[in-house]
C-alpha positions in Angstrom: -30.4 14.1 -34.6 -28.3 14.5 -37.8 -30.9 14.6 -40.1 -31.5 18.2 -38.8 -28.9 19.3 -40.9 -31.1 19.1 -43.4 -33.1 22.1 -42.7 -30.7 25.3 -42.9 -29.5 23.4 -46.0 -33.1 23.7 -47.1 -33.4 27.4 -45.9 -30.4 28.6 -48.2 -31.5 26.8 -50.8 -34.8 27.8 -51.0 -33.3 31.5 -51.0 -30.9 30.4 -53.6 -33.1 28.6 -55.8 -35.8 31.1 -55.7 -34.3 34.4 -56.2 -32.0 33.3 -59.0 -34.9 31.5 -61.3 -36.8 34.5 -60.4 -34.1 36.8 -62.0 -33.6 33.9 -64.6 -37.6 34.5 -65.4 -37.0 38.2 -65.5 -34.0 38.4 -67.7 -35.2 36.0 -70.5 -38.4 38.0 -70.7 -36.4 41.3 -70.7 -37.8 42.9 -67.6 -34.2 43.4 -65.6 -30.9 44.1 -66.9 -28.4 42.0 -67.3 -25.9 41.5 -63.9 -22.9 41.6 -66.6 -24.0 44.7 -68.3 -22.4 47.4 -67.0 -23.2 49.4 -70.2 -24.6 53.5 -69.1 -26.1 53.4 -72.1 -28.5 50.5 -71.2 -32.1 51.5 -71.7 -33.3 51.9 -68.0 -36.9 51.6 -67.0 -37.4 55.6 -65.2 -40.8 56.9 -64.3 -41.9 56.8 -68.5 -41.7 53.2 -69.2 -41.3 51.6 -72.6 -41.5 48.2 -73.8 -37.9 48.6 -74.9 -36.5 49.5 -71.0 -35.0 47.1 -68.4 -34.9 47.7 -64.8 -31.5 47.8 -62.8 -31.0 43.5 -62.2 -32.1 44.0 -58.3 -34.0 41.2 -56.6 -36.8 42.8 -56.1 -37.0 44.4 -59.9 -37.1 40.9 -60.9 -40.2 39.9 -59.5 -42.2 42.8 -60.7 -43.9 42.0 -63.6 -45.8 38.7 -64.6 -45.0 35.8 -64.2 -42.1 36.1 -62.4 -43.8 38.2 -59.6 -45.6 35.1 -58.6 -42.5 32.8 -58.1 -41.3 35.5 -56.4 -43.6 36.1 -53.9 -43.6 32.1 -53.2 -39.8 32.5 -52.7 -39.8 35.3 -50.2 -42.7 34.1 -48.3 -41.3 30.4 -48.0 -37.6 31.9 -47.1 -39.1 33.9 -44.7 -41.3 31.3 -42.9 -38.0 28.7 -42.9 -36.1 31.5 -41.6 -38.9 32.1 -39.0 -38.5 28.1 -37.8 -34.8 28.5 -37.9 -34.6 31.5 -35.4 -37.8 30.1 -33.2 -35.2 26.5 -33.5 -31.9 28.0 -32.7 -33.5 29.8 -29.6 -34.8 26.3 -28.5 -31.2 24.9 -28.8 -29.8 27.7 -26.9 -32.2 27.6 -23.9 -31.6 23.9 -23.8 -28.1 23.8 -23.6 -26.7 27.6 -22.7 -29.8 29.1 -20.9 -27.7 31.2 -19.1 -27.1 33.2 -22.5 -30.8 33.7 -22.7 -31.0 37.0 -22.7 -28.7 37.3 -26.2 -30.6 34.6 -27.1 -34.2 36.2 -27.0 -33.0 39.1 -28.3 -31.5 37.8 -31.4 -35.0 35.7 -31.7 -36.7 39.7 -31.4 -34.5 40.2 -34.7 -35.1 37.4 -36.3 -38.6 37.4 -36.3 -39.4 41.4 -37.3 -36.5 40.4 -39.6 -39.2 37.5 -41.2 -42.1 39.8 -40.9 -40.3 42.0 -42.8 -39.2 39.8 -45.5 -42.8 38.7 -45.5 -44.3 42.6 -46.2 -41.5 42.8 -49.0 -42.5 39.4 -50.7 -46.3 40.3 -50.5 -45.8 43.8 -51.5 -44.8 44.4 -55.5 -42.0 46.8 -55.5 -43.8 47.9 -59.0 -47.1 48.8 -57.3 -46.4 49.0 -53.5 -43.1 50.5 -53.4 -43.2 52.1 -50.4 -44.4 49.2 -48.6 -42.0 47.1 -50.4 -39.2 49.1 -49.4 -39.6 49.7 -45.7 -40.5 45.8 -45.4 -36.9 45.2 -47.4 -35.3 47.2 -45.1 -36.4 46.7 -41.9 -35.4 42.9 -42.8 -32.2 44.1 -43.8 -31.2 45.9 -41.0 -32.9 42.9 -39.0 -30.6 40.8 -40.4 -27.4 42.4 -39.3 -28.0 42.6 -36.0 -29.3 39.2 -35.9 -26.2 37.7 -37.5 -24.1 39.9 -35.3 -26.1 38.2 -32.2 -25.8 35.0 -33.4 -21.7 35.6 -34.0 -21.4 36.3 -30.4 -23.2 33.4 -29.1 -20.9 31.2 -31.1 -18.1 32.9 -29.5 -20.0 31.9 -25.9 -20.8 28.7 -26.5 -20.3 24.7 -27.3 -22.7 23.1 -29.2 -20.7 21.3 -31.5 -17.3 21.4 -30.9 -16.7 23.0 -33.6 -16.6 26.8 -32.7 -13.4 27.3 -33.1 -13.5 27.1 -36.8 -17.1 28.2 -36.9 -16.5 31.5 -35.3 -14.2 33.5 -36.8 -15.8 32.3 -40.0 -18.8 33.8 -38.8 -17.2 37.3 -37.6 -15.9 37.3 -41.3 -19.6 36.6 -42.6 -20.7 39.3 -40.1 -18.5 41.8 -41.1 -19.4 41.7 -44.7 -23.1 41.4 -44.3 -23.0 45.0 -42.7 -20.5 46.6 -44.6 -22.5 45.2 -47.7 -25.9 46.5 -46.2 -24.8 49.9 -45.3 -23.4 50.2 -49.0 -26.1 48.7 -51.0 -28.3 50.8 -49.2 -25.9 54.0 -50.2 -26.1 53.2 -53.8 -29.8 51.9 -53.9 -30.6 55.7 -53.4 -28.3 56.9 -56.1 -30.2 58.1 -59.5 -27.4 56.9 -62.2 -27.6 53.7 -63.5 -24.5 52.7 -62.8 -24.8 53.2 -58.9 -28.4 51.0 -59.3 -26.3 48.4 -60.9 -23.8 48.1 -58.3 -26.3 48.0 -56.0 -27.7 45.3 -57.3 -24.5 43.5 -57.4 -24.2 44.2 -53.2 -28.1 42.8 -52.6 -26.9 39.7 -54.6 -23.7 39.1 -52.6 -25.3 40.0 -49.4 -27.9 37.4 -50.1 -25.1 35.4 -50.8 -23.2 35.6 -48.1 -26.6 35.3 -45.8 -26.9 32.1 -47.2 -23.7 31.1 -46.9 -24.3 32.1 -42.9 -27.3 29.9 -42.7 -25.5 27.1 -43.6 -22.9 27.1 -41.3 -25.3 26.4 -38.8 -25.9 22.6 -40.6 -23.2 21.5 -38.1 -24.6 22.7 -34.8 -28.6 21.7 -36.2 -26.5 18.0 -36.4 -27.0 18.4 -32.3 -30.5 19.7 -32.4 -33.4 17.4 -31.6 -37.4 18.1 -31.6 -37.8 18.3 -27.8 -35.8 21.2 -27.5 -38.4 22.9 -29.0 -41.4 21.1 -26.7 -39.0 21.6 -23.4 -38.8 25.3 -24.6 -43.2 25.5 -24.6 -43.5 23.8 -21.5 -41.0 26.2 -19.8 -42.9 29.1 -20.8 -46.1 27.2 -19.9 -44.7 26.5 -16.2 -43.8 29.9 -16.1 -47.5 31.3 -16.3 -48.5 29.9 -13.1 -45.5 31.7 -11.2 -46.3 35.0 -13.0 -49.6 34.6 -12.1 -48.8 34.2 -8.2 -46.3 37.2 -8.6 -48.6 39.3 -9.6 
């Protein structure tokens, strides 16, 4: 049904939306940086905060204090539970039209679930308070991610759902490409102590989000295909399957 397109439109959005009036929330309060300062002598937040400090413009610096941190929680859990129905979706449309590639396909869903659990642990954990926590949820969804999108790529390459793969695709690879070399070098400056390594950081986690987004909605034109009972043709698969397990056991 068409009006399925409708829902990875609403997935990047939300992600859109949310992160950026988040660090719109943190910025006009003062609590992050500015993403167009590029200024070492910008008074960073260290270990000794002061009222006068900002923290390196990061998505998760901007939902640490109050009351952005709340908005921001909301964000990352509702991205993550969309993103959660997208993978359990995409799987569905798969196994209902390519099950032959089910074995990419389930383990791209593997990665796209620990990728929303992780998401989830991030959102839920205050990179102010629970930084460790934070951190490993941020980037075991990270890493999560790439593979995922690099999964999802080669299915494309596999497969017709809409016709349209041959545009699709190497858009896709592109997409693919940059979401790792991104990851791999926000995570190399994320580690880096001078403030203008944390800023370009931050620059890489907001173009990787970005282009993540821009991934999820290239999938509006295959969801245009999708319908509902995919999804109840998937559970009663797995429900016939029980029996036979049972028997081969």
């Amino acid at each position: 049904m068409v009006v399925w397109i409708i829902f990875p439109i609403c997935l990047s959005l939300t992600s859109f939306i949310g992160t950026w009036t988040v660090y719109g929330l943190a910025f006009s309060n003062k609590h992050v940086c500015s993403l167009t300062d590029w200024s070492a002598n910008t008074s960073r937040c260290t270990m000794n905060r002061s009222t006068d400090c900002c923290f390196p413009p990061t998505i998760s610096s901007s939902g640490i204090h109050p009351p952005e941190n709340s908005l921001f929680t909301a964000a990352i859990n509702a991205g993550a539970f969309l993103f959660l129905l997208f993978t359990i979706f995409h799987h569905a449309h798969i196994m209902e039209k390519h099950a032959h590639h089910s074995l990419i396909s389930r383990t791209a869903l593997v990665f796209g679930i620990v990728s929303s659990l992780g998401a989830f642990a991030a959102g839920n954990c205050n990179p102010g308070y629970l930084t460790l926590l934070h951190n490993l949820g941020a980037a075991i969804s990270f890493i999560c991610i790439c593979f995922y999108s690099t999964l999802l790529t080669s299915l494309t390459g596999r497969y017709v759902l809409s016709g349209y793969e041959w545009i699709l695709y190497p858009l896709r690879i592109v997409s693919t490409v940059l979401q790792v070399i991104m990851t791999i070098s926000y995570t190399c400056l994320y580690v880096q102590d001078d403030y203008i390594y944390s800023h370009l950081a931050a620059v890489f986690e907001w173009m990787l989000s970005f282009n993540l987004e821009l991934f999820e909605i290239s999938f509006a034109v295959e969801f245009a295909f999708f319908s509902s009972y995919m999804v109840s043709n998937l559970l009663n698969t797995r429900e016939e399957e029980k029996p036979l397990m049972l028997r081969l056991s």
